[in-house]
SELOGU-807320 format. One record per atom (N, C-alpha, C): residue number from 0; residue in three letters; x, y, z; atom name. Coordinates in pm, 1 decimal. Example, Ala and Ser with C-alpha at 12.3 -4.5 7.8 and 13.67 -1.06 7.14 Angstrom:
PT, 0, ala, 1319.0, -569.0, 780.0, N;
PT, 0, ala, 1230.0, -450.0, 780.0, CA;
PT, 0, ala, 1320.0, -330.0, 780.0, C;
PT, 1, ser, 1285.0, -225.0, 708.0, N;
PT, 1, ser, 1367.0, -106.0, 714.0, CA;
PT, 1, ser, 1290.0, 3.0, 787.0, C;
//
This chain:
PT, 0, unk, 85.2, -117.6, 0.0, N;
PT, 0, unk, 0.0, 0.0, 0.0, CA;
PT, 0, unk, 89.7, 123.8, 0.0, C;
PT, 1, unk, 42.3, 231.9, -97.0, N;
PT, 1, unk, 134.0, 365.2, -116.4, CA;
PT, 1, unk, 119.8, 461.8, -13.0, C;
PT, 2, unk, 176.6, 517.0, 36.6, N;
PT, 2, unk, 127.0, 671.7, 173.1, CA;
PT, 2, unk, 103.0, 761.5, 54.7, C;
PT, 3, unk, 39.0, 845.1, 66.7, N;
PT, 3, unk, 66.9, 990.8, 50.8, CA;
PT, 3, unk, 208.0, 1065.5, 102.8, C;
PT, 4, unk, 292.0, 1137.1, 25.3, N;
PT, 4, unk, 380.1, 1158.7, 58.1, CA;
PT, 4, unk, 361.8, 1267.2, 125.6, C;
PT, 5, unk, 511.3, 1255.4, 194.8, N;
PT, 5, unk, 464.1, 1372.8, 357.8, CA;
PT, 5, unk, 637.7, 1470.8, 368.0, C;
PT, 6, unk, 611.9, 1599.9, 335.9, N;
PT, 6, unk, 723.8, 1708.5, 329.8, CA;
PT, 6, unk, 739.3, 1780.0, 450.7, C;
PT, 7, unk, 836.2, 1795.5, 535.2, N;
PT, 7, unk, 892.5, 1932.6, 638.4, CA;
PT, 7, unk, 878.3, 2050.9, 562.3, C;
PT, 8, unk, 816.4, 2146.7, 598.1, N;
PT, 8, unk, 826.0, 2265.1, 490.8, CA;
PT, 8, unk, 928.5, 2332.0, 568.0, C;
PT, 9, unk, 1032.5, 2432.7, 527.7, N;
PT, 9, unk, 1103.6, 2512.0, 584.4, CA;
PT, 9, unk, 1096.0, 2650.3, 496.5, C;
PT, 10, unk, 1147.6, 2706.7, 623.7, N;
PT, 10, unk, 1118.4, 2858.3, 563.2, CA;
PT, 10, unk, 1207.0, 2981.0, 628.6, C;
PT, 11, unk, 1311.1, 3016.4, 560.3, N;
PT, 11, unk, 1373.5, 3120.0, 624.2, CA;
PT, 11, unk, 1323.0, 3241.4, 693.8, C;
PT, 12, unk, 1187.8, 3301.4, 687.8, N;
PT, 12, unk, 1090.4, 3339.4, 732.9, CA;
PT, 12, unk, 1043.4, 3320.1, 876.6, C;
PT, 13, unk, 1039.0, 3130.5, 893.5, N;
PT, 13, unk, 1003.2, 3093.6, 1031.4, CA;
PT, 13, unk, 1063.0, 2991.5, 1006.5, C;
PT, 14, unk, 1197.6, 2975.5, 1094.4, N;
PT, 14, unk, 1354.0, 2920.1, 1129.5, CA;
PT, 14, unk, 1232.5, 2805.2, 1228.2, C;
PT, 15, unk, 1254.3, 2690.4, 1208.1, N;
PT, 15, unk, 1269.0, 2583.0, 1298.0, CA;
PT, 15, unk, 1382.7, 2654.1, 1414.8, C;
PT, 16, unk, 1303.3, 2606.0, 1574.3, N;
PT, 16, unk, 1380.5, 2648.5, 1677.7, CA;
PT, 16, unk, 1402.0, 2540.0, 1697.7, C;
PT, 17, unk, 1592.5, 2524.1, 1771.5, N;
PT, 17, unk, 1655.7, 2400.9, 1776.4, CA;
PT, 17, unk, 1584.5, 2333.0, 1901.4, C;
PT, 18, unk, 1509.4, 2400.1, 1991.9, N;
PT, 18, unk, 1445.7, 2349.3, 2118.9, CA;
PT, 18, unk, 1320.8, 2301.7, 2108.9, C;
PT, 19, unk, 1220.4, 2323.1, 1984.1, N;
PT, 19, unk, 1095.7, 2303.6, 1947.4, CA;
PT, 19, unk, 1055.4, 2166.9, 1965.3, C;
PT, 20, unk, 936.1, 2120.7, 2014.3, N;
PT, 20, unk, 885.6, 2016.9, 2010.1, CA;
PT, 20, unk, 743.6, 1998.3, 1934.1, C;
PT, 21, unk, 744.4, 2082.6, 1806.1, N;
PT, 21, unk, 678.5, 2067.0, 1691.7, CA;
PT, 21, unk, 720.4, 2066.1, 1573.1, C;
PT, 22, unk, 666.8, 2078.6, 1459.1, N;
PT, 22, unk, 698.7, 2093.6, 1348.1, CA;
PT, 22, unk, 594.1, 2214.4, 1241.5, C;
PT, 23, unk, 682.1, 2331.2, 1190.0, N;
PT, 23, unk, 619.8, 2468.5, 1191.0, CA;
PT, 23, unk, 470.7, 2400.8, 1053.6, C;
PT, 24, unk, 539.2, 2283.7, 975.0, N;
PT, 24, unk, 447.6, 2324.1, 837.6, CA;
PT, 24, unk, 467.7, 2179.6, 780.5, C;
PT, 25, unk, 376.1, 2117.9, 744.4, N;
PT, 25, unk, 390.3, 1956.4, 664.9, CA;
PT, 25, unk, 277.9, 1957.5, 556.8, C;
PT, 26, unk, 360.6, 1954.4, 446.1, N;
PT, 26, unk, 288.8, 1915.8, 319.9, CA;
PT, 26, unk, 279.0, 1796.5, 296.8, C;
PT, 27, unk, 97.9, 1763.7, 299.0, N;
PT, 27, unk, 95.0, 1605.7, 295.1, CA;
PT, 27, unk, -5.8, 1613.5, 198.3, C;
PT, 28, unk, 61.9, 1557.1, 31.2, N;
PT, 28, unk, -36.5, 1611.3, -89.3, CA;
PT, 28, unk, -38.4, 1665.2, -143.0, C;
PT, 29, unk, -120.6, 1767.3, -163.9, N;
PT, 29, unk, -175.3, 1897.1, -147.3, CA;
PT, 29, unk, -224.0, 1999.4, -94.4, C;
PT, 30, unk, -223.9, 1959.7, 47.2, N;
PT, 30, unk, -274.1, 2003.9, 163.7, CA;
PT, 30, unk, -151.2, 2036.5, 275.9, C;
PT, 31, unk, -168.5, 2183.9, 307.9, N;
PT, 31, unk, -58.2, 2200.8, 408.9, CA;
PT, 31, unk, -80.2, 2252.9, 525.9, C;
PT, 32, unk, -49.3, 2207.5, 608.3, N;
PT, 32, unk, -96.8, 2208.7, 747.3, CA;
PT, 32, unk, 4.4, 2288.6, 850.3, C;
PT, 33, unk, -66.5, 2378.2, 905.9, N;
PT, 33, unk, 29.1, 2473.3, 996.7, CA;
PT, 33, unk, 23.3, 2508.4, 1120.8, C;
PT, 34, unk, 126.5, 2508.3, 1208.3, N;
PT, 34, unk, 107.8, 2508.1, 1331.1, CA;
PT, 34, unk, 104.7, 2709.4, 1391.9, C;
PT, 35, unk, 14.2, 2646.3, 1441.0, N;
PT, 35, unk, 17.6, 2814.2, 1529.0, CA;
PT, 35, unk, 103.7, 2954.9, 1554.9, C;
PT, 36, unk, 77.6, 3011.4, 1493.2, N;
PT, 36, unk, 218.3, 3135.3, 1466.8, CA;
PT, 36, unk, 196.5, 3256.5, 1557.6, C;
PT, 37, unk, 270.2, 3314.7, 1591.4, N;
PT, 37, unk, 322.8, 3469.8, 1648.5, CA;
PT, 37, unk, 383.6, 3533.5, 1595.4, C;
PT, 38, unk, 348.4, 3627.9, 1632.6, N;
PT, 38, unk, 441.3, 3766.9, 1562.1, CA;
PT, 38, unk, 602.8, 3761.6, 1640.7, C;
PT, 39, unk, 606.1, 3678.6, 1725.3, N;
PT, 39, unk, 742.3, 3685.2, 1809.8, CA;
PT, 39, unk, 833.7, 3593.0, 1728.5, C;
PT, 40, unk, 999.6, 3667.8, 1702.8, N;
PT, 40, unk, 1034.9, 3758.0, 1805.0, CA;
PT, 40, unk, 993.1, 3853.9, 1786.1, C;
PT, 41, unk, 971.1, 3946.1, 1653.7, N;
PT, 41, unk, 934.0, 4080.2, 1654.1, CA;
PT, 41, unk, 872.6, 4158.6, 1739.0, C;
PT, 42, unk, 762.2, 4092.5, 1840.5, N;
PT, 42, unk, 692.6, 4155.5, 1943.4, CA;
PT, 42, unk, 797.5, 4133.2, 2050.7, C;
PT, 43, unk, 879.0, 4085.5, 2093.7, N;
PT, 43, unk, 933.5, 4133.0, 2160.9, CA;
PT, 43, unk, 1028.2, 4228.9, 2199.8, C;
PT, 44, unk, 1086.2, 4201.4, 2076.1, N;
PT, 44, unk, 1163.3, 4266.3, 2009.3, CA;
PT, 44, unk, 1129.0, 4501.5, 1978.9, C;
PT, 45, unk, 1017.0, 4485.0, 1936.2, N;
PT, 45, unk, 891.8, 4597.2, 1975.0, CA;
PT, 45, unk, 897.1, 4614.6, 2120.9, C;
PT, 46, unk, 847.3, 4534.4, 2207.5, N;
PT, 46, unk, 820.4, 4576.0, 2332.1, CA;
PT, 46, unk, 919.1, 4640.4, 2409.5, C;
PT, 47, unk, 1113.9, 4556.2, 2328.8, N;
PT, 47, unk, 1158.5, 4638.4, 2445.5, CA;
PT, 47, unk, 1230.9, 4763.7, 2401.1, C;
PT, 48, unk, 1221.2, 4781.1, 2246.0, N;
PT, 48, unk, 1225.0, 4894.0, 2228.8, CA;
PT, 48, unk, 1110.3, 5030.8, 2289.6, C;
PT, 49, unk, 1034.7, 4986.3, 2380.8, N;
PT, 49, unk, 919.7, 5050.1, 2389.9, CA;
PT, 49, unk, 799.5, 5108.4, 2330.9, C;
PT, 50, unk, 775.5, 5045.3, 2182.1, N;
PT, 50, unk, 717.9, 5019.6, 2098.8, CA;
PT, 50, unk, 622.2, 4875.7, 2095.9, C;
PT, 51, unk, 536.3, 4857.8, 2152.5, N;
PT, 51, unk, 468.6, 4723.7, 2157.5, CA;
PT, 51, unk, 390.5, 4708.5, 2008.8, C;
PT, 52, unk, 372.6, 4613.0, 1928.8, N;
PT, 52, unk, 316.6, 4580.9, 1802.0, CA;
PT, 52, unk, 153.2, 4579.4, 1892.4, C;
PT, 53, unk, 49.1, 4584.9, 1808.8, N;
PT, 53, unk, -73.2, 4604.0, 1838.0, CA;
PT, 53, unk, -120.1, 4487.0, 1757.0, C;
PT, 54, unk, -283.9, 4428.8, 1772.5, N;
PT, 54, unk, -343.6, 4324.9, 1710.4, CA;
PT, 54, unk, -323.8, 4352.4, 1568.3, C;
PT, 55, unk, -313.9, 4461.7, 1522.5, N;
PT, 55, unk, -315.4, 4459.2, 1357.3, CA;
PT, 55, unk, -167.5, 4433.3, 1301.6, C;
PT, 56, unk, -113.9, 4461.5, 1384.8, N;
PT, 56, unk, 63.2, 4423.4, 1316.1, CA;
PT, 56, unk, 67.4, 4312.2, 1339.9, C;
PT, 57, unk, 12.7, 4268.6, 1458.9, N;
PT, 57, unk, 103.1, 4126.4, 1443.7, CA;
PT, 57, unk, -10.0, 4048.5, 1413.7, C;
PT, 58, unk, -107.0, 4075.2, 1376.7, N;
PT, 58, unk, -171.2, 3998.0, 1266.9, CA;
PT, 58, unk, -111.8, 4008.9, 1124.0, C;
PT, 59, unk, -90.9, 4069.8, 1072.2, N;
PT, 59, unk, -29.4, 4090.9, 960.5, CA;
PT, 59, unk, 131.3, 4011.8, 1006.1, C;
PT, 60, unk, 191.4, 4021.2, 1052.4, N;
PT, 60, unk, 306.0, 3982.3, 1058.7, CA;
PT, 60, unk, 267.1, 3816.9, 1051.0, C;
PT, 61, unk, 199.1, 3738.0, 1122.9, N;
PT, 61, unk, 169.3, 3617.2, 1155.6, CA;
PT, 61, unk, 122.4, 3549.7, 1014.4, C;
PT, 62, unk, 5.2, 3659.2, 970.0, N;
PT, 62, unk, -33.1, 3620.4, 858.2, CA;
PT, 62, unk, 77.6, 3611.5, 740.2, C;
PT, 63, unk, 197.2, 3721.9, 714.8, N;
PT, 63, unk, 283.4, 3716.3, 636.1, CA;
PT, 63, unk, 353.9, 3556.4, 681.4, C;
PT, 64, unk, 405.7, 3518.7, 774.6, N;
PT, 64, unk, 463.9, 3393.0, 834.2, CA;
PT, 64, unk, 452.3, 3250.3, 761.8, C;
PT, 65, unk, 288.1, 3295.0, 750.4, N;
PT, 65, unk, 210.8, 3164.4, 723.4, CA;
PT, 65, unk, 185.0, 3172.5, 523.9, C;
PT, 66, unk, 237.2, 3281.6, 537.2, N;
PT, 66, unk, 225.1, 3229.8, 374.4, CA;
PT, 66, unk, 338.3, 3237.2, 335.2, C;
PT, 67, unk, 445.3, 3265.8, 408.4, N;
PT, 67, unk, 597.1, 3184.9, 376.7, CA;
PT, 67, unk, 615.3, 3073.5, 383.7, C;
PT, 68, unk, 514.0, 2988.8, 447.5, N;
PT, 68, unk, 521.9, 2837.6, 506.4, CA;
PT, 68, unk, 453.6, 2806.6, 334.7, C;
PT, 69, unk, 328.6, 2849.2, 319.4, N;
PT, 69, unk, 281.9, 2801.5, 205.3, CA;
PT, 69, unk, 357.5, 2837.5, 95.2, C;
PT, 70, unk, 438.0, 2930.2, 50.7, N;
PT, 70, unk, 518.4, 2958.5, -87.6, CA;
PT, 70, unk, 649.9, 2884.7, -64.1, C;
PT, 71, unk, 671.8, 2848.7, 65.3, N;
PT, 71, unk, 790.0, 2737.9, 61.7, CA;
PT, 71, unk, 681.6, 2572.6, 23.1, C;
PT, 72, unk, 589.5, 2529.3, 9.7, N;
PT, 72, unk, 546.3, 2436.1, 0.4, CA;
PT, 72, unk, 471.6, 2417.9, -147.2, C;
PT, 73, unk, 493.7, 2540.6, -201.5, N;
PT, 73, unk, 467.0, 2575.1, -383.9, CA;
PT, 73, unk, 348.4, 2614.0, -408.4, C;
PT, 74, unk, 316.8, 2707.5, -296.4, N;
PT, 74, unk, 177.7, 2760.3, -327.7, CA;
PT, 74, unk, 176.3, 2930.8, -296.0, C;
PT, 75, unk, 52.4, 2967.2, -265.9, N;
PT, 75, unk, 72.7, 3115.6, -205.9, CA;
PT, 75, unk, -27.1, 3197.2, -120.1, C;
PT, 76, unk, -31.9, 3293.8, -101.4, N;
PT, 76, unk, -157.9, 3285.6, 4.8, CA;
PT, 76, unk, -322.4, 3234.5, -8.3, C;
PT, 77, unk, -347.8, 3241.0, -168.3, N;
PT, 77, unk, -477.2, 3238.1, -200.4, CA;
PT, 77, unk, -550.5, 3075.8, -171.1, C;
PT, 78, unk, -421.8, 3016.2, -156.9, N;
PT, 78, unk, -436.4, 2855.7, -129.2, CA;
PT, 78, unk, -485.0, 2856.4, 35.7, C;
PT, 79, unk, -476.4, 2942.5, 87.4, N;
PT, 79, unk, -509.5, 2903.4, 285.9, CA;
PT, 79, unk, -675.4, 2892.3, 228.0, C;
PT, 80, unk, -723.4, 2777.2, 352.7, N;
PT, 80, unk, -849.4, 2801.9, 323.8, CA;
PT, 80, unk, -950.9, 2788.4, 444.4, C;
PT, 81, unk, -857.6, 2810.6, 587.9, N;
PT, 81, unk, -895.0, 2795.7, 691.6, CA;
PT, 81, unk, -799.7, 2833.2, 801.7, C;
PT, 82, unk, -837.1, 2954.4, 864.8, N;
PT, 82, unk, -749.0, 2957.1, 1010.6, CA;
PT, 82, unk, -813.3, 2982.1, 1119.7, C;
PT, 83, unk, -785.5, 2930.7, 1203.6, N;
PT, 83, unk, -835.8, 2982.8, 1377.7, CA;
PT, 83, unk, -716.9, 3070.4, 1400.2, C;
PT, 84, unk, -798.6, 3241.7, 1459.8, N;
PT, 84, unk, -704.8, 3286.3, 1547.6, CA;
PT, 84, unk, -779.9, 3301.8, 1670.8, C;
PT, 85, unk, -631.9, 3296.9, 1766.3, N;
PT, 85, unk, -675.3, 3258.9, 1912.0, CA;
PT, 85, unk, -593.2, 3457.2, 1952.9, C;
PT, 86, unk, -711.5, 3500.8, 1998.0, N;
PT, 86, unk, -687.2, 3660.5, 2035.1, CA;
PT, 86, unk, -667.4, 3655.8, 2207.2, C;
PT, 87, unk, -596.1, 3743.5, 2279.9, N;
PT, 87, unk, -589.8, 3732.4, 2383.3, CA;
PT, 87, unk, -666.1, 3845.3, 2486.1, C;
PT, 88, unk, -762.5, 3973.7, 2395.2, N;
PT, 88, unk, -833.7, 4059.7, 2383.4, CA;
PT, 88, unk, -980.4, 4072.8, 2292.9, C;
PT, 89, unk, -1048.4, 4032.9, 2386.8, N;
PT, 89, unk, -1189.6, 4056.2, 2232.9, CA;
PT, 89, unk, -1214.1, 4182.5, 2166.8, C;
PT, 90, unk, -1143.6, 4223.4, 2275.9, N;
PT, 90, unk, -1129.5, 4411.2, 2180.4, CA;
PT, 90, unk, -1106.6, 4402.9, 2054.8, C;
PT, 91, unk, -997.8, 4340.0, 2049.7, N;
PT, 91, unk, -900.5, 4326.4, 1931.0, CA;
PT, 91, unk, -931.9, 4269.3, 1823.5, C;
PT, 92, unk, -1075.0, 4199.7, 1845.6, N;
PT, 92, unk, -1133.7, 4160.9, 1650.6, CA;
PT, 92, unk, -1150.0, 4226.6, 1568.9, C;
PT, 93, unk, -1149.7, 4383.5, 1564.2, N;
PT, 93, unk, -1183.2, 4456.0, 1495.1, CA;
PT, 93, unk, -1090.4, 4494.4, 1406.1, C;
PT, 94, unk, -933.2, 4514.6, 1517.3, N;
PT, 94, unk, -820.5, 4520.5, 1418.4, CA;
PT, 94, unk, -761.0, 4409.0, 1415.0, C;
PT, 95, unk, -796.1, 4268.6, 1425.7, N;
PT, 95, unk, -752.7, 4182.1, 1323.8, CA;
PT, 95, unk, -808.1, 4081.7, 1240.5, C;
PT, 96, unk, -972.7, 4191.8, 1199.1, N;
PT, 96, unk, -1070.5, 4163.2, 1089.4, CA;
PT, 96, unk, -983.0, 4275.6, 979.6, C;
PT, 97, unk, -945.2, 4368.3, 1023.8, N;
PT, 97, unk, -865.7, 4501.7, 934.9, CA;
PT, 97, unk, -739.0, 4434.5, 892.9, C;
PT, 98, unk, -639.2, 4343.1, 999.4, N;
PT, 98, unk, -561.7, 4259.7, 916.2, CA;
PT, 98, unk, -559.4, 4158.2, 805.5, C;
PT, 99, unk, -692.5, 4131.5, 842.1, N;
PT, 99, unk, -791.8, 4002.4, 740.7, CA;
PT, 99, unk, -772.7, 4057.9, 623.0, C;
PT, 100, unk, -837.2, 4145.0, 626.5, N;
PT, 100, unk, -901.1, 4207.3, 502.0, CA;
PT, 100, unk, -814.4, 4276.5, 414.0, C;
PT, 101, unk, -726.1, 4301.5, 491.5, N;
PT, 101, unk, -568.3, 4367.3, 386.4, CA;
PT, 101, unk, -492.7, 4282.8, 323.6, C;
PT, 102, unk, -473.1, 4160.2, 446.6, N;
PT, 102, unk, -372.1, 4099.2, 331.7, CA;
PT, 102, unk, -441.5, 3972.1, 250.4, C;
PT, 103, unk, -621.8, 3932.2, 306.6, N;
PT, 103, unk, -659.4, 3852.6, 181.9, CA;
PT, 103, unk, -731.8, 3906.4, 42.0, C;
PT, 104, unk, -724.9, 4073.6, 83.2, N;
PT, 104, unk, -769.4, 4120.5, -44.1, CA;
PT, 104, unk, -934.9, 4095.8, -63.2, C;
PT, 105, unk, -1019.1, 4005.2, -16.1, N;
PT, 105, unk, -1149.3, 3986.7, -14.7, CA;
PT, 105, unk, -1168.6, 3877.0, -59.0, C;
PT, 106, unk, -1082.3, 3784.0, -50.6, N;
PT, 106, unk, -1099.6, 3659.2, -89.3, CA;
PT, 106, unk, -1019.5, 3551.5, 20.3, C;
PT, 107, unk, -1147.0, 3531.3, 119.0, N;
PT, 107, unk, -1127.9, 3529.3, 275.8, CA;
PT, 107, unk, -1141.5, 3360.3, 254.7, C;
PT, 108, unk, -1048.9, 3316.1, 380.2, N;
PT, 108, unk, -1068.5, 3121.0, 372.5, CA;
PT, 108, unk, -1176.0, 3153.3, 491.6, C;
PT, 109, unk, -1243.1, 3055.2, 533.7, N;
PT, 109, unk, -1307.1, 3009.9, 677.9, CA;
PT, 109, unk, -1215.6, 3050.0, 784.0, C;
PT, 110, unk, -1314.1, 3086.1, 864.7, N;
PT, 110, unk, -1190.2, 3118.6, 972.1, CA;
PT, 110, unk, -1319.8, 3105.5, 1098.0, C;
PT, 111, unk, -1254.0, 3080.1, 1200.2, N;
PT, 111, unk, -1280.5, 3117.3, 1363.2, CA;
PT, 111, unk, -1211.7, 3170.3, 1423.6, C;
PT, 112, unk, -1248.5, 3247.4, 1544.2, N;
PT, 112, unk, -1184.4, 3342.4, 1604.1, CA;
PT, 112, unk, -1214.2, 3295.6, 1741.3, C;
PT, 113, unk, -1113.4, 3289.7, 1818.2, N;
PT, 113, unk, -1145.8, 3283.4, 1947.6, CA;
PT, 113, unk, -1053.9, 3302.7, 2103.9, C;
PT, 114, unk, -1125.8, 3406.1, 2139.7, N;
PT, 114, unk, -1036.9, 3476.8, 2288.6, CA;
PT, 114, unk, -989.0, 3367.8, 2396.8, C;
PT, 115, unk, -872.7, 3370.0, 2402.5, N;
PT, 115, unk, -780.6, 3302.0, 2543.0, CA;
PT, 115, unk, -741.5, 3412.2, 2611.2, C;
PT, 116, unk, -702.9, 3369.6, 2747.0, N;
PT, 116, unk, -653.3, 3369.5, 2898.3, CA;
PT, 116, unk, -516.3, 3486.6, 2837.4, C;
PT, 117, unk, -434.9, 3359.6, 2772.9, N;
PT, 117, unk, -266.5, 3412.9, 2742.9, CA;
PT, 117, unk, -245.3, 3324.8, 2648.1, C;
PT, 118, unk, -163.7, 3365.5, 2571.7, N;
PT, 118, unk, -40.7, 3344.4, 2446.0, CA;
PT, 118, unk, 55.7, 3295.7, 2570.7, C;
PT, 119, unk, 193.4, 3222.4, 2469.2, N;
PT, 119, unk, 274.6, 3149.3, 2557.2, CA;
PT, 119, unk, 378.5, 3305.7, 2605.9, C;
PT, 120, unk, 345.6, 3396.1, 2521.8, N;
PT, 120, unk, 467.7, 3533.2, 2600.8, CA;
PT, 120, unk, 378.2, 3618.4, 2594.1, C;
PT, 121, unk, 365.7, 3708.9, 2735.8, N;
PT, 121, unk, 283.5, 3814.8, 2782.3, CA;
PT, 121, unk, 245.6, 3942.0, 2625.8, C;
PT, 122, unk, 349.8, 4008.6, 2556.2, N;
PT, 122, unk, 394.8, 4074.8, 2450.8, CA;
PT, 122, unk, 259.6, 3992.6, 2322.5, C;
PT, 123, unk, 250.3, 3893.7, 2375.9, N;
PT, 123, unk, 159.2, 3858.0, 2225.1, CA;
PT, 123, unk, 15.2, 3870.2, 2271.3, C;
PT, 124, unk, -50.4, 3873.6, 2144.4, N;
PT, 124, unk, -207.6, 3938.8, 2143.5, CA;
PT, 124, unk, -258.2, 3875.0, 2058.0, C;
PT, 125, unk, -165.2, 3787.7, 1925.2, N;
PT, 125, unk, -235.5, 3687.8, 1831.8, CA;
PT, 125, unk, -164.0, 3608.6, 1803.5, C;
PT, 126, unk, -250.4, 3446.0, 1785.6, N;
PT, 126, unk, -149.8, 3332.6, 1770.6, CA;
PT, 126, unk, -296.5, 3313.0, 1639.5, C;
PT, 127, unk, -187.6, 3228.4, 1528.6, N;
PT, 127, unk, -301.3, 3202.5, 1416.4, CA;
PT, 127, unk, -271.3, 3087.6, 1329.2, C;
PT, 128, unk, -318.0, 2962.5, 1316.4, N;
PT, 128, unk, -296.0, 2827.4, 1260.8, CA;
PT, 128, unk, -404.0, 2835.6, 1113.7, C;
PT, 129, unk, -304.6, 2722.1, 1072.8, N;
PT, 129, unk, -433.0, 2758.2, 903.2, CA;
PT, 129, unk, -379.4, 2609.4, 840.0, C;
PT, 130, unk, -485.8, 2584.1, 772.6, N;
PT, 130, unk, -455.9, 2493.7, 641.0, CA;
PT, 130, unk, -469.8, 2554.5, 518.2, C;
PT, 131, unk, -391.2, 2503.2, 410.6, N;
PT, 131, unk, -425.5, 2522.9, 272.4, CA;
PT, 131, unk, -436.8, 2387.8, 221.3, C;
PT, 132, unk, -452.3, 2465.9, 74.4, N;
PT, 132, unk, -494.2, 2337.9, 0.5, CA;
PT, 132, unk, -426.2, 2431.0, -132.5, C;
PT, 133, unk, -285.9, 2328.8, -208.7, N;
PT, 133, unk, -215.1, 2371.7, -301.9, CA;
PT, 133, unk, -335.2, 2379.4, -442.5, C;
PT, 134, unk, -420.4, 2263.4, -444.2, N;
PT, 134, unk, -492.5, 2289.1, -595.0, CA;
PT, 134, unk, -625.8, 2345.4, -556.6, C;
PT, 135, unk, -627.9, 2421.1, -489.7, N;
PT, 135, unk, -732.9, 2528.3, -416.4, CA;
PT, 135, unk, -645.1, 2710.6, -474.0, C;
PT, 136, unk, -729.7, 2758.5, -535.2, N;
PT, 136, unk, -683.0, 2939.3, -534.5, CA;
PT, 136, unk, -848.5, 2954.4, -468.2, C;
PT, 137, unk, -843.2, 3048.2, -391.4, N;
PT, 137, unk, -982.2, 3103.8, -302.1, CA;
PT, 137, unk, -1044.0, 3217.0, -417.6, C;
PT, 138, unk, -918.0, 3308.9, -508.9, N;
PT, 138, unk, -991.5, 3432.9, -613.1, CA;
PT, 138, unk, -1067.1, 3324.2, -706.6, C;
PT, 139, unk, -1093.4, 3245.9, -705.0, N;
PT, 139, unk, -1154.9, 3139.0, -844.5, CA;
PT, 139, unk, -1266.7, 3102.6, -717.3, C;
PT, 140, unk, -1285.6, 3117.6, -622.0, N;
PT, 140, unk, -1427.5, 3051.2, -595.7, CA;
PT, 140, unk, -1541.8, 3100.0, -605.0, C;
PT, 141, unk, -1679.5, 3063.9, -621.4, N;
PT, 141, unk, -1799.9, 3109.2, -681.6, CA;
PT, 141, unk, -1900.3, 3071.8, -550.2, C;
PT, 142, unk, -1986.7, 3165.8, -620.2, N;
PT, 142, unk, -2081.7, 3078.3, -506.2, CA;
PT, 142, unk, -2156.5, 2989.0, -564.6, C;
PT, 143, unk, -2190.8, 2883.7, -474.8, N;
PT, 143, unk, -2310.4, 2772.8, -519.6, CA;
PT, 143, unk, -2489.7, 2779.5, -457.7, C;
PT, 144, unk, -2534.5, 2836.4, -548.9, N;
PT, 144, unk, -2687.9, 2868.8, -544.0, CA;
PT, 144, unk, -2727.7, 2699.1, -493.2, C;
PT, 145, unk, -2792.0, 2775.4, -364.2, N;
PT, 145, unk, -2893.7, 2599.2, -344.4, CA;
PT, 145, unk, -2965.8, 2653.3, -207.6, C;
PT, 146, unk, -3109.5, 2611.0, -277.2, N;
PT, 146, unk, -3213.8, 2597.1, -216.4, CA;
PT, 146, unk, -3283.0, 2519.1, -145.8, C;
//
């Protein structure tokens, strides 16, 4: 019996940490699967310059992350077609529906949103996981009329 073949994605973007006990991105198929991202280090990095990143940067930053994972796996952003972000402020949906909307252009995957306690470092405000799908583009989808 054949597997489906199964890829490490890497990405100079988001460096595998030598201490990690995950794996950032696995292309299995056509389908690429991603583990939960932060804007860190950059937010910390922000914070101690005394500059803290806000929900819309480091949504955008997270979101840029995750489609380095996918253009290292031969696709590009239009291929995500699903993310949960986990916010650590419900305030904060508003500006990172404004991150949404900038960098998918209006051609949005499924998504859920949902407020936690804490992120694993105080400095963060958004963590955001996604799948794609390589023979998926989201600007080509239509709607399906049904009654």
């Amino acid at each position: 019996m054949s597997s489906t073949p199964v890829a490490k994605i890497r990405s100079a973007r988001v460096p595998d940490l030598p201490t990690a006990s995950w794996t950032n991105a696995f292309r299995i198929g056509q389908e690429v699967i991603m583990s939960g991202a932060t804007a860190h280090p950059a937010t910390r990095e922000a914070a101690a310059r005394g500059e803290p990143l806000g929900a819309y940067e480091q949504t955008l930053h997270v979101l840029g992350k995750l489609e380095a994972l996918v253009t290292a796996a031969g696709g590009h952003r239009h291929n995500i077609v699903k993310t949960v972000v986990y916010i650590t402020d419900i305030a904060d949906k508003d500006e990172v529906g404004r991150a949404r909307r900038d960098f998918f252009r209006g051609h949005y995957p499924c998504s859920t949103l949902v407020a936690v306690s804490a992120l694993v470092f105080p400095e963060l405000r958004v963590e955001v996981d996604a799948w794609a799908r390589l023979d998926v583009d989201l600007r080509d989808a239509r709607p399906l009329d049904g009654a």
